[in-house]
N, C-alpha and C positions, 0 to 999 in steps of 0.2 A: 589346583596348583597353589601351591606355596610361595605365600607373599615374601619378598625380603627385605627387612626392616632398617629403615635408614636413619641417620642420625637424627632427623627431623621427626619420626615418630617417637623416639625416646626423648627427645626433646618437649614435643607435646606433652608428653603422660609423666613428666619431669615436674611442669609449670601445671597440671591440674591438681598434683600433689601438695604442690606450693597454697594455691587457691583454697584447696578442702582445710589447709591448715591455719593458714588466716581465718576460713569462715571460722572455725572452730574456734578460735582468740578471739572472734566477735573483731575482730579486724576488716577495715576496707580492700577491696579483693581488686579494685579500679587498677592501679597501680602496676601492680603485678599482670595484670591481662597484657597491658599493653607493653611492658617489657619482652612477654610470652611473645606477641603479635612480632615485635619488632627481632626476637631471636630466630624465629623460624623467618621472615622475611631475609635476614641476613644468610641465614643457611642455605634458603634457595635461590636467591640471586647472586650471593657472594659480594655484593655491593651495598656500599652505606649505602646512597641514594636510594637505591631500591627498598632497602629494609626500612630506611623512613619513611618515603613514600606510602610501604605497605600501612603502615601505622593508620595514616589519615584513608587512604583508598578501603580498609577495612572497616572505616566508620562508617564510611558512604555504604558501603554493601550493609551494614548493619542497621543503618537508617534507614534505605530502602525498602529493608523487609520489614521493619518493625513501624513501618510508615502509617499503615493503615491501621492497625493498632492504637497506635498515639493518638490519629484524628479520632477515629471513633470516641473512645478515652477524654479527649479534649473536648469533643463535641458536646457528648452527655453530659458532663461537669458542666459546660454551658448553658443549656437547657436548665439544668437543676439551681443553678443560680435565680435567674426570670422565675423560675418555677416558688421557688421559696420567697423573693421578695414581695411578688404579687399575694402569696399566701392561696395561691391555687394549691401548692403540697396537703393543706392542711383542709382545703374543699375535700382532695382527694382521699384521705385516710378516715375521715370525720365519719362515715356512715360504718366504719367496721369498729369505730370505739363503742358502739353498744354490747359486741359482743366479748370485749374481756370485764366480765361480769364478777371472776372468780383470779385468783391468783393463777392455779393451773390454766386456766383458758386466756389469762394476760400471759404467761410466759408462753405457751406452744402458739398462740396468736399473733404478738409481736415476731415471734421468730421465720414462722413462718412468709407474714407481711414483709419484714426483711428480706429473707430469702427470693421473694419473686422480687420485690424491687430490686435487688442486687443484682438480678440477672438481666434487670435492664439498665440499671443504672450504674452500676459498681455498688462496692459495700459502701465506700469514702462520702459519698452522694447518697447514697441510699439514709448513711444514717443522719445526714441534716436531713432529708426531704422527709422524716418519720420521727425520728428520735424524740424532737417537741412536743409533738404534739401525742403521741401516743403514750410516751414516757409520764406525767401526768397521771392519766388514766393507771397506768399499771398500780402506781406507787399507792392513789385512789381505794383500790380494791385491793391491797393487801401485799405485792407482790415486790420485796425488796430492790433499789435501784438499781444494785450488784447483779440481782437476780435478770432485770432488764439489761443489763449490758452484757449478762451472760447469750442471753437468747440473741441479740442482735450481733453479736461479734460470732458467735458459732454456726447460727445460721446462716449470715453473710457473709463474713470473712473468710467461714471455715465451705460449708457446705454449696451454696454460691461461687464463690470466686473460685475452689476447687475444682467445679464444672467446668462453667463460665462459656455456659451452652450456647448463649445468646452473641454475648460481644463474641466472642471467643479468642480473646486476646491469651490468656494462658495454656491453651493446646495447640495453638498454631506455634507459639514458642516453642514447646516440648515437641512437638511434630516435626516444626522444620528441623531444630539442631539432633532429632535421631532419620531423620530421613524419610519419614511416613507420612501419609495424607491426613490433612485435620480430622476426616471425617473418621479414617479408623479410630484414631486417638480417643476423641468425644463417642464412639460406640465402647471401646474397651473402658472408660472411666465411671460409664454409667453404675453397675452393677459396685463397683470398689467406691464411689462418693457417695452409695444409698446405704453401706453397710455402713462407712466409715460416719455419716451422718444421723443413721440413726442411732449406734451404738456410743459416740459421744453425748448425744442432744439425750438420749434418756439416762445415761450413767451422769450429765451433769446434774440433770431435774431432782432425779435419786437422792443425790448427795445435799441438796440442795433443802431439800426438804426432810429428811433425816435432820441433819444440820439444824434448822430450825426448830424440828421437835424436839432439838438435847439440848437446843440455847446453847451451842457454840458456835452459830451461824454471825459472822462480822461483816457488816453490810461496807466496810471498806472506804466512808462516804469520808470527800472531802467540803472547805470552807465554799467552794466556786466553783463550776468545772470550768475549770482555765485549761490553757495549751492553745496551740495554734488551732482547731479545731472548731474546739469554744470558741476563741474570738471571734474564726470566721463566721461561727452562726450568730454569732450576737450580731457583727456588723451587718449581717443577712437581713434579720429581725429589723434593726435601728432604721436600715432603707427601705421600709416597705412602700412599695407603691399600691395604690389603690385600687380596685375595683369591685363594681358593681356585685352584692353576691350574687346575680341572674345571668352574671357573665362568668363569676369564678366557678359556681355550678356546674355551668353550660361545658365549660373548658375542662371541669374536673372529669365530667364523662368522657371529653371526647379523645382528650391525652391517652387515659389507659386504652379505649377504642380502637385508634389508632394503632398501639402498639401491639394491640392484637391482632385486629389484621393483618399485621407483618410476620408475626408467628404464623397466622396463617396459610401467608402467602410464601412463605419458607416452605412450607409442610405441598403445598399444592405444585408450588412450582420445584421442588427440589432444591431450593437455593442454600448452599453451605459455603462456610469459610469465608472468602470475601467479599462474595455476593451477597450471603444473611449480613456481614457488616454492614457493606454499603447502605440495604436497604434503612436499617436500624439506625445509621449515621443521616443519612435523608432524610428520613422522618424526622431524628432528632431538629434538625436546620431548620427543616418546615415552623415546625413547632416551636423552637424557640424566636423567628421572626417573626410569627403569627403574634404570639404573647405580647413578644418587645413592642411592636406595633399598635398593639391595643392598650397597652398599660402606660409607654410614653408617652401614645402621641407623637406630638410635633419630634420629639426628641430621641422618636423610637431608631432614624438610620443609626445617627451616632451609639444610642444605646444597644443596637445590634453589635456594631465593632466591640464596644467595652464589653461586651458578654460573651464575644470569642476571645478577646484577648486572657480575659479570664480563664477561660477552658484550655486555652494552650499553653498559658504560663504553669497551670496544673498540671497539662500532659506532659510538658519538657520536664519539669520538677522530679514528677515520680519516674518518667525513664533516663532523664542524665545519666543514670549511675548504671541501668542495664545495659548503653548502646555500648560503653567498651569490652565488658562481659561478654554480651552476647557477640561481638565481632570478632570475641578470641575462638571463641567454639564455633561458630560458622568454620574456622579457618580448618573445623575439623571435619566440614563436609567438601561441599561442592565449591565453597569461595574460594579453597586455596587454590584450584588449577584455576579459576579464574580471574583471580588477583595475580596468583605469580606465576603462571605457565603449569606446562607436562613437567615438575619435575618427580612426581613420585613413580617408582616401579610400575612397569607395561601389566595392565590387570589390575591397578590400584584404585578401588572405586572408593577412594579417601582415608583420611587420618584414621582416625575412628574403626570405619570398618577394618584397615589391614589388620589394628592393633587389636580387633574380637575377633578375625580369620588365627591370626598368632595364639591367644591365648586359648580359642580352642583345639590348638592341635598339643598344647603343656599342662593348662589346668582346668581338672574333672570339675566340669559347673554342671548345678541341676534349676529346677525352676526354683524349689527351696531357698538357696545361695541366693539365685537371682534378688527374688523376692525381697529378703531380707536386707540384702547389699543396697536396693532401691528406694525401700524405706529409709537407710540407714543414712545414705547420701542423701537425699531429699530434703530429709529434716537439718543434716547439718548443714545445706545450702540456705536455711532459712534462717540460721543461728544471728544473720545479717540484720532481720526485721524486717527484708522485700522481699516477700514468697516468690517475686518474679527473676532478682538479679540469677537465682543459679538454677530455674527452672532449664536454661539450655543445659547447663552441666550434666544434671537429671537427664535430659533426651540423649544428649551423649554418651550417657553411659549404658542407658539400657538399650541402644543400639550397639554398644559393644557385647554386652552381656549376652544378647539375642543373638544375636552374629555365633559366639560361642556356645551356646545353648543350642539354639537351630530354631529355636521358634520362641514368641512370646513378646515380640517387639514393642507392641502395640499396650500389652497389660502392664510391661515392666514401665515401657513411655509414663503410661497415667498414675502410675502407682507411685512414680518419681513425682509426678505433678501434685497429687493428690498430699504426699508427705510437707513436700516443700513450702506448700501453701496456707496448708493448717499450722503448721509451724512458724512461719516468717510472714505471711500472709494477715497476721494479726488476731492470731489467739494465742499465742503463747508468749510470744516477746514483748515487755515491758513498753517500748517505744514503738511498738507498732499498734500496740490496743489504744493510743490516746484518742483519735476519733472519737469510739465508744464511749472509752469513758470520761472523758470531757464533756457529752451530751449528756451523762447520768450522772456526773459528778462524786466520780468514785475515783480510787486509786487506779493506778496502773497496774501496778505490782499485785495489788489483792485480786484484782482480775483475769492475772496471768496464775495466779495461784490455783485461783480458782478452777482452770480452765486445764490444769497442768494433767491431774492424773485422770481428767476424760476423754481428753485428747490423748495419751499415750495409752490409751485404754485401749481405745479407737484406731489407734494406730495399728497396734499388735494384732486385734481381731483383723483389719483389712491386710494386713501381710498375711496373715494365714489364708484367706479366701482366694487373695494372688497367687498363691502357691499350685491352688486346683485351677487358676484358670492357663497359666502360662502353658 
């Protein structure tokens, strides 16, 4: 049956236009969300009060789902604070520094090291709890700082957070706002973040090391690594609290331990989605009370609170600016009949979907189109510097795409996440590599250059792979 299209859906698809066009100006997209929010509230209640109201009621629905994201998020930043001032981080990575003995075995070593902490820690956390101390070592044995900050921004930022198997804070986003379960999401992403991961990670090392044999290799290096970043690690550094090394040892085993188990117990008990968070978020608490306790002392209650406050002034920070974004494209699933009532057409299983039931019955799409379209939009959701604020846009779309195609929900979902992320997520955009390279003490800009034609390399090659699988 053929939906009939009401001013509210062209309305929608009015203000995502709007949206795709600010990202593209590298413009704030906040703004415009919530004017969007507050025109469709207007249209379907017909009432100021109502269409205001929706504005804030859409937050809450946008909080609520993105709740358990943030804590997790907040929590592990927590953790990794105690973790690094204690200087347990640096128990923990100290037994795999013997093995970057060579340039090549420091860059695929650090990257790699990266890449598993990122998938417990985030990249942001990942690169204080490593960057120090293994950074160092590379530089040691030959392996340019540039070249360190390439491995840990594309391992983590890009192939890490792309997944983001563990937390899984970036596919429950892309899942909820197309309408699919986390768990398809993170099975269709697997096969597209191992192409897209390895076909960056060796056309960077390539380039890298050519480069170097012709001496037009520029290590990019600046006077400090300053930024917000830097300083936080320095002030890291300056508050070391002490401990015993028979204790920091002790703790250095039992942390990663621990969080194997839980992969474990994922694997044994089937635990996905909020469950694997929960548990991962649990552990984290444990672990950072345990720590606080032992390294303060007397002063460990109080220093438990300052180490969540910490973690959640971190969480709110990086998702401020996604809860109005993402509350606009909720409004393009399931929120909108339950913020403002039945008003769409009898048989309207939402914005989104009528608007890929319409466009497939006027324009001939193949998985091709899809493909391409998903990368396309992906990347320019990331033009922002947060792989995350337009990863719902991405779910959105390739739920409409899929809708008009008839199948492929799931590949174009990840293939949208996957673009988004590598892109805005913090290897391409100048202000989102400072992490990195604040730790290596390299430019921003030489960074993203550097990163630019391996990641669109890497792009291209996983668009075409999406193409066989939709």
């Amino acid at each position: 049956m053929e939906i009939q299209l009401l001013p509210i859906h062209w309305v929608y698809l009015v203000f995502i236009g709007f949206i795709l066009a600010l990202l593209i100006k590298r413009r704030d997209t906040t703004m415009i969300c919530v004017v969007g929010i507050f025109a469709l509230g207007l249209l379907a209640t017909e009432t100021l009060s109502g269409s205001v109201s929706g504005i804030f009621n859409s937050f809450l629905y946008a909080t609520k789902e993105l709740m358990g994201t943030i804590m997790i998020i907040s929590i592990v930043v927590a953790m990794s604070r105690v973790l690094i001032r204690t200087g347990i981080n640096e128990a923990m990575v100290a037994p795999l520094t013997r093995f970057l003995r060579t340039p090549t075995l420091a860059f695929w070593g650090i990257g790699i090291i990266m890449m598993v902490t990122s998938w417990f820690f985030w990249p942001s956390p990942g690169v204080a709890l490593i960057g120090a101390v293994l950074l160092p070592v590379a530089v040691r044995v030959g392996l340019p700082a540039l070249g360190a900050a390439m491995a840990m921004n594309l391992f983590g930022h890009g192939i890490a957070l792309s997944g983001d198997y563990i937390i899984q804070g970036a596919p429950k986003l892309t899942a909820d706002a197309a309408g699919l379960p986390v768990s398809s999401v993170m099975e269709a992403s697997i096969p597209l973040v191992i192409v897209m991961g390895l076909v960056t990670t060796v056309t960077a090392f390539w380039m890298m090391r050519r480069d170097i044999k012709n001496g037009t290799w520029r290590d990019g290096l600046v006077a400090s690594g300053t930024g917000d970043s830097g300083s936080l690690l320095a002030s890291d550094e300056q508050a070391k609290v002490s401990l015993t090394p028979k204790v920091k040892k002790t703790l250095a085993i039992l942390i990663p331990l621990l969080f194997a188990l839980d992969v474990v117990a994922m694997f044994v008990l089937h635990l996905q989605g909020g469950d694997a968070t929960a548990l991962v978020g649990g552990t984290a608490v444990f672990i950072l009370i345990a720590v606080t306790l032992l390294a303060h002392r007397n002063q460990g209650l109080e220093q438990t609170t300052s180490y969540l406050i910490e973690g959640f002034v971190f969480g709110f920070k990086v998702f401020g600016p996604v809860i109005p974004i993402a509350a606009f494209f909720y409004l393009g699933d399931s929120a909108f009949t339950e913020l403002f009532g039945k008003i769409l057409p009898e048989g309207s299983h939402g914005i989104v979907n009528d608007l890929g039931v319409a466009l497939a019955g006027h324009v001939p799409l193949n998985g091709a189109v899809g493909a391409v379209t998903l990368t396309v939009v992906g990347a320019i959701t990331g033009l922002d510097g947060s792989g995350f604020s337009g990863i719902s846009l991405a779910g959105s779309i390739a739920q409409l795409f899929a809708t008009a195609i008839g199948s492929g929900a799931a590949v174009l979902t990840a293939l949208g996440q996957v673009a988004a992320i590598w892109v805005g997520g913090g290897t391409l955009i100048p202000w989102a590599l400072i992490p990195a390279a604040a730790i290596c003490g390299v430019s921003p800009f030489e960074l993203a250059r550097r990163n630019l034609k391996p990641v669109l390399i890497g792009l291209g090659v996983t668009t075409v792979v999406a193409m066989f699988l939709v």
